[in-house]
C-alpha positions as CSV (number, residue, x, y, z in Angstrom):
1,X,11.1,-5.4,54.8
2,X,8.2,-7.0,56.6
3,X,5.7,-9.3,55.2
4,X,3.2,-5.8,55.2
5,X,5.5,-3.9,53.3
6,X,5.9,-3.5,49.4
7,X,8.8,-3.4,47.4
8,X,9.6,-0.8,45.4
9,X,7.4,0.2,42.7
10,X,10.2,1.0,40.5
11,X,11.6,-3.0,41.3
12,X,8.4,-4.6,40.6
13,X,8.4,-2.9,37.3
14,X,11.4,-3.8,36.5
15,X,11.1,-7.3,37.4
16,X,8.1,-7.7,35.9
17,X,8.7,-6.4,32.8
18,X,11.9,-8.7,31.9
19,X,10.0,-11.5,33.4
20,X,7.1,-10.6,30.6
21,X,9.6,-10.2,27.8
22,X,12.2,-12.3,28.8
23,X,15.5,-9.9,28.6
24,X,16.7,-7.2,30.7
25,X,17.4,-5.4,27.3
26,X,13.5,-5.1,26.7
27,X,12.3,-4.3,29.9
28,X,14.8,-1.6,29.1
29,X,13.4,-0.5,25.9
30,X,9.8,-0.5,27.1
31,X,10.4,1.3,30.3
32,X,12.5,3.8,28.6
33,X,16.1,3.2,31.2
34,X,19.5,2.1,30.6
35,X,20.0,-2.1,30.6
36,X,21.9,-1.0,33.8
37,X,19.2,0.7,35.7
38,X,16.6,-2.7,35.0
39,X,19.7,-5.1,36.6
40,X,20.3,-3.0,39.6
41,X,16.5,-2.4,40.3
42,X,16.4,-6.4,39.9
43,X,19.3,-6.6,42.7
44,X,17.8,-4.8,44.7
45,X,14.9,-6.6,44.4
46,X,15.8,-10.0,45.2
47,X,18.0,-8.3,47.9
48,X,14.7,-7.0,49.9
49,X,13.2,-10.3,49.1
50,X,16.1,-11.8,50.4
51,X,15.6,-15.0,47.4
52,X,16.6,-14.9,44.1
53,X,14.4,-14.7,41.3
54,X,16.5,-15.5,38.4
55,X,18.8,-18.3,37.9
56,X,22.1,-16.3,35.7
57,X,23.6,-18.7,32.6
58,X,26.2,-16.0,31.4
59,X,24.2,-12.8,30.1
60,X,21.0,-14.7,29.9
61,X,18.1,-14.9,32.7
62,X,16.1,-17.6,33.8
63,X,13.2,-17.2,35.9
64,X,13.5,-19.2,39.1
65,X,10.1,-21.2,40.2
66,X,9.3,-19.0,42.7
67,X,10.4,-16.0,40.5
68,X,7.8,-17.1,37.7
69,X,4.7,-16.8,40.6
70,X,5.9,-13.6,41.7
71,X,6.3,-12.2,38.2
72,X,2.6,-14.0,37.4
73,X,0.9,-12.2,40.5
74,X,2.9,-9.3,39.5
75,X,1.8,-8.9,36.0
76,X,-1.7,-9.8,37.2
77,X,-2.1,-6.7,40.0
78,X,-0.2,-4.3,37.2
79,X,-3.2,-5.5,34.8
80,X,-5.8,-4.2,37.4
81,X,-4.2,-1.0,38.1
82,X,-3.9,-0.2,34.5
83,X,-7.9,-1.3,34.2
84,X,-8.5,0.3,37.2
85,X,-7.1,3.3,35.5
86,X,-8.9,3.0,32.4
87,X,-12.4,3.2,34.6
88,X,-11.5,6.0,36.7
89,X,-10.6,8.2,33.3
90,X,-13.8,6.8,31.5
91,X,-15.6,8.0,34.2
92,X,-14.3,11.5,34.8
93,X,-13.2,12.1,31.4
94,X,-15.1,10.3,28.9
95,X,-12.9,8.0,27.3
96,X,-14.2,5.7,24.6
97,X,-15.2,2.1,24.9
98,X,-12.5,-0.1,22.8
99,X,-14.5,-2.5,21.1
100,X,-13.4,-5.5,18.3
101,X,-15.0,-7.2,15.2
102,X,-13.9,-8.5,12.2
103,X,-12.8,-5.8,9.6
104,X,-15.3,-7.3,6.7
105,X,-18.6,-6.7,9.5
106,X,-17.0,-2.8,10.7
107,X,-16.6,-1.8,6.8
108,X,-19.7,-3.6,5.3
109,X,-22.3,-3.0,8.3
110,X,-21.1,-1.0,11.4
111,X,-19.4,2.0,9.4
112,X,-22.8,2.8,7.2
113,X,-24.8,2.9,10.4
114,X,-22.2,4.5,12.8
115,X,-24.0,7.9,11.8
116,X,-27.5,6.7,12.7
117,X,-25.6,5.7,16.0
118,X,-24.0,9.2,16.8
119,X,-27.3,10.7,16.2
120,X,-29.1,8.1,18.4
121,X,-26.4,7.8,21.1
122,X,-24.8,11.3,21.5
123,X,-23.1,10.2,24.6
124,X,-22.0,7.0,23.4
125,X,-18.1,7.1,22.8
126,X,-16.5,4.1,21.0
127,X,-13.5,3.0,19.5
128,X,-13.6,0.5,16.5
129,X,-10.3,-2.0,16.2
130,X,-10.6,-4.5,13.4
131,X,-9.2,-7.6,14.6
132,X,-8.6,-9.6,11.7
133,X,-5.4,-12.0,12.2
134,X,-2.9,-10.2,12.7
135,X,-4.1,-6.7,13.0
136,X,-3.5,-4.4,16.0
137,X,-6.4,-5.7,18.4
138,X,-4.8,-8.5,19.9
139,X,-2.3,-5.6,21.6
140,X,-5.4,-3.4,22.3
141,X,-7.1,-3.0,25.8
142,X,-10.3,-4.7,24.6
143,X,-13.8,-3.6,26.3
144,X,-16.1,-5.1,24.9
145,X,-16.5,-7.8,21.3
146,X,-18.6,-8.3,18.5
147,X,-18.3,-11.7,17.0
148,X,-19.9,-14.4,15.3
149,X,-19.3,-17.8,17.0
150,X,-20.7,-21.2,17.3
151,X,-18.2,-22.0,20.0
152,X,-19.6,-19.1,22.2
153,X,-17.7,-19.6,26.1
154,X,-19.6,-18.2,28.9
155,X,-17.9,-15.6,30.3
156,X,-18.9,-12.3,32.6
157,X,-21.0,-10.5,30.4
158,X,-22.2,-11.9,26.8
159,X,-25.5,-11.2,24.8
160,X,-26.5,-12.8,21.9
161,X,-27.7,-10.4,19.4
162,X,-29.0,-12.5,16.0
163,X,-28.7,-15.8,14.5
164,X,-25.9,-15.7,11.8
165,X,-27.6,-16.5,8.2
166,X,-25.8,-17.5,4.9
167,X,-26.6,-17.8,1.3
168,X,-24.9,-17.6,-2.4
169,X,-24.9,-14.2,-3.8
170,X,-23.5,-12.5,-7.4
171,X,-23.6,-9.6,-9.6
172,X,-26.5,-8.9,-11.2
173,X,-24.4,-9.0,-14.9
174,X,-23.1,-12.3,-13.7
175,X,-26.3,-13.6,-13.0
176,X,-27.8,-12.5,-16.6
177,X,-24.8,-14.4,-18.3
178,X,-25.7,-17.4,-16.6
179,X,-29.4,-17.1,-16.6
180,X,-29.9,-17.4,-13.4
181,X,-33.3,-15.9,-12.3
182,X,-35.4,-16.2,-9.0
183,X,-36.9,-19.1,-9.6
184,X,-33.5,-20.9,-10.7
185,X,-32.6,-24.5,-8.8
186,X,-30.1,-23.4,-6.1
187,X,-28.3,-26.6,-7.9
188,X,-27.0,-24.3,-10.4
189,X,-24.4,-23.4,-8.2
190,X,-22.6,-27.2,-9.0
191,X,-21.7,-26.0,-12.3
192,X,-20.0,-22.6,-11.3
193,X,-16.3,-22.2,-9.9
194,X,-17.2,-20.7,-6.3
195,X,-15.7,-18.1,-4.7
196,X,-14.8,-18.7,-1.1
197,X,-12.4,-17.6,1.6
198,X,-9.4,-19.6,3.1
199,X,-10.5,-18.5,6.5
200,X,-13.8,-20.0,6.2
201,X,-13.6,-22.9,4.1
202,X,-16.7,-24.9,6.0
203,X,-19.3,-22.3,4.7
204,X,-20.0,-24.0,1.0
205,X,-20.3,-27.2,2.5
206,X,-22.6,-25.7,5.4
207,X,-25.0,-24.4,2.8
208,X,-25.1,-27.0,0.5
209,X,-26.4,-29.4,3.1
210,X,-28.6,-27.3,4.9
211,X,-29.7,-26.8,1.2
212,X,-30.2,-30.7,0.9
213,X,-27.2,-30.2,-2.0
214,X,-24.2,-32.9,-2.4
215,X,-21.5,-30.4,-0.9
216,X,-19.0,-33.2,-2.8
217,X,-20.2,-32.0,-6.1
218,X,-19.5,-27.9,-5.0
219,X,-16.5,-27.0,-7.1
220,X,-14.2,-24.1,-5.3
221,X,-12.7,-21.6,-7.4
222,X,-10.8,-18.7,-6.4
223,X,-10.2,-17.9,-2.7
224,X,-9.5,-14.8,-0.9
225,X,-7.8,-14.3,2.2
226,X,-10.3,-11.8,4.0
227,X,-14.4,-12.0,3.7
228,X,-14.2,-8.1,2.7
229,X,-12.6,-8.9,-0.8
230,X,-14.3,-12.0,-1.2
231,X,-17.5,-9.6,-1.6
232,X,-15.9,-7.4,-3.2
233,X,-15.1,-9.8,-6.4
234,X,-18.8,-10.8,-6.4
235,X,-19.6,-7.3,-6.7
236,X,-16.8,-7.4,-9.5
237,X,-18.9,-10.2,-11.2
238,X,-16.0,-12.5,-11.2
239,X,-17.8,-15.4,-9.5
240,X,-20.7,-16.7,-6.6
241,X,-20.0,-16.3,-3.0
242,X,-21.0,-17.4,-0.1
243,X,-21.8,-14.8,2.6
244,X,-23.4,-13.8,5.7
245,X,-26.8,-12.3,4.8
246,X,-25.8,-9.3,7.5
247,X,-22.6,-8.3,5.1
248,X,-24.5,-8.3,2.0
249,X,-27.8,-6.5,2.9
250,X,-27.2,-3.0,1.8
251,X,-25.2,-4.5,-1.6
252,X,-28.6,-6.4,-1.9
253,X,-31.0,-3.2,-1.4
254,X,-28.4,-1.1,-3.8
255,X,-28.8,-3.7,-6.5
256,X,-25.2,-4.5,-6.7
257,X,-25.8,-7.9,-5.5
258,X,-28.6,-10.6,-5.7
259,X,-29.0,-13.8,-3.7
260,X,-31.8,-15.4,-6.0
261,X,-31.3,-18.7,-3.1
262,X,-32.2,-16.8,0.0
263,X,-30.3,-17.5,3.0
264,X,-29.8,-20.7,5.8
265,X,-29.4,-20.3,9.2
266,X,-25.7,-21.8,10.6
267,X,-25.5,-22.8,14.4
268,X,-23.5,-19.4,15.0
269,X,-25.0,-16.4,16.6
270,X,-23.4,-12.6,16.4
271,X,-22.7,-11.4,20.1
272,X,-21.8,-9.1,22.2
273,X,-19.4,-10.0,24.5
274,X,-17.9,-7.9,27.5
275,X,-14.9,-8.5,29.3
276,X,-15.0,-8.7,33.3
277,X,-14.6,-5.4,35.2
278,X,-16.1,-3.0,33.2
279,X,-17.1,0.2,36.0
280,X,-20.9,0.8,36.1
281,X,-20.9,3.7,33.2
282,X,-19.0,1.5,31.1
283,X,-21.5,-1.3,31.3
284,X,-24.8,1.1,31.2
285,X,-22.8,2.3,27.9
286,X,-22.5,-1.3,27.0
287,X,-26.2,-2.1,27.9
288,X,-27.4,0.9,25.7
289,X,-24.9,-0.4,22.5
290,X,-26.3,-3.6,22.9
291,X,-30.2,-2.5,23.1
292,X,-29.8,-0.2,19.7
293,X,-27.2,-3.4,18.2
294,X,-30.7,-5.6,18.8
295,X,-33.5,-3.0,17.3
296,X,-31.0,-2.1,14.4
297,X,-30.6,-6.1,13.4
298,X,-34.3,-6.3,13.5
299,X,-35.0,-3.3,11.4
300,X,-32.0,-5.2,8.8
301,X,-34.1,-8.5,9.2
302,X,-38.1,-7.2,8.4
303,X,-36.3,-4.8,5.4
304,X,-35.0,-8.6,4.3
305,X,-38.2,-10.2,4.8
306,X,-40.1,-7.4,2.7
307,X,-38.3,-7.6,-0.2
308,X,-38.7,-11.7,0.0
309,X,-42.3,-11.2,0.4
């Protein structure tokens, strides 16, 4: 073989794959051949490559130094024909966009508005993956994000869309039992076991002091593991929340939620964030999510500010 020529395609994938997930027995499984098959292919291999590229201990393989780099660069040019694929069948086929956010923001603000988005944006084709711990999207081919984040990176393609606002909100019943009323001091909340969620346990604290309220005198009640049943209880009546003013906006209108303290702003934004190598249609699909994202966020935001007014 000269320095021009490439291996096998079969080899490479073969390689590659027990490089990835470290046994010849897996490679097998995911490629669908016999254990046999992926060790000969990886013979053959290192036999046109003329160096080895794993070091044997018994049954078990080791990935030489220079067998790790190839397997990197390997894994790395399999990931661009595979995205390479992906925009050649968006573009004469009309795949969807795979997009991510948080399971509480697709069920509590994206799914009541997706059909004022089919009827806005015929052509638009997307595909929703919550993303919540352990869900499936960490194993999806991810196009684009929505997410809110302080910690924002800057990478290809990111928009910021809105400036993430949070506040205390409860049941209507639960708020006549307490007496609490519009014009009731936002301390009230000191003498109430709060409702809160383990994955965000910073956003009592964050209100109370951009509330000018000791956050040491907040007393935290019963947690939930996910922001979606943490609203959910509210709605129940069992206790106050805290919650993004985005999540809690159509609960608000509907009356089966009030938020008699308004809302903060936090130093996180909601964004849209792209990931690089998106084809030209992709991106003008991205562009034209992100544009009705923005004017759908405003319209949420002035229906807010009228019914404060």
């Amino acid at each position: 073989m000269t320095s021009d020529s490439l291996p096998s395609l079969t080899a490479l994938r073969a390689f590659e794959a027990t490089a990835r997930l470290g046994s010849a027995s897996a490679a097998a499984d995911a490629l669908h051949l016999t254990h046999g098959a992926i060790s000969r292919q990886i013979i053959a291999l290192e036999s046109e490559l003329k160096h080895p590229l794993f070091a044997r201990h018994g049954r078990r393989l080791v990935l030489t130094a220079e067998g790790r780099a190839f397997a990197d660069s390997c894994t790395q040019a399999f990931d661009m024909m595979k995205a390479a694929r992906r925009t050649f069948e968006r573009a004469h086929e009309g795949a969807p966009l795979v997009l991510t956010c948080t399971g509480s923001l697709l069920a509590r603000w994206l799914i009541p508005r997706l059909p004022r988005l089919n009827r806005e944006l015929p052509e638009l084709r997307l595909r929703w993956v919550p993303n919540d711990h352990d869900s499936a999207a960490a194993t999806q081919d991810i196009d684009a994000q929505l997410v809110f984040s302080d910690n924002l990176q800057a990478p290809a393609k990111q928009r910021v869309l809105a400036v993430e606002r949070i506040g205390p909100v409860l049941a209507p019943q639960l708020a006549a039992q307490l007496g609490v009323s519009a014009t009731s001091s936002a301390d009230t909340v000191l003498a109430q076991p709060l409702l809160h969620t383990l994955s965000r346990p910073q956003a009592w604290p964050q209100w109370a002091r951009r509330s000018a309220i000791d956050e040491q005198q907040l007393q935290l009640g019963q947690g939930f593991e996910h922001l979606y049943y943490l609203l959910e209880a509210a709605e129940a009546g069992l206790g106050i929340a805290i919650a993004p003013q985005l999540l809690v906006e159509d609960a608000i209108e509907s009356g089966r939620l009030i938020a008699p303290w308004g809302f903060v702003a936090t130093d996180a934004t909601l964004a849209l964030i792209s990931r690089k190598g998106l084809g030209a249609r992709e991106q003008r699909h991205i562009h034209e999510l992100g544009d009705w994202l923005e004017t759908t966020l405003d319209s949420t935001a002035n229906s807010a500010a009228d019914r404060t007014s």
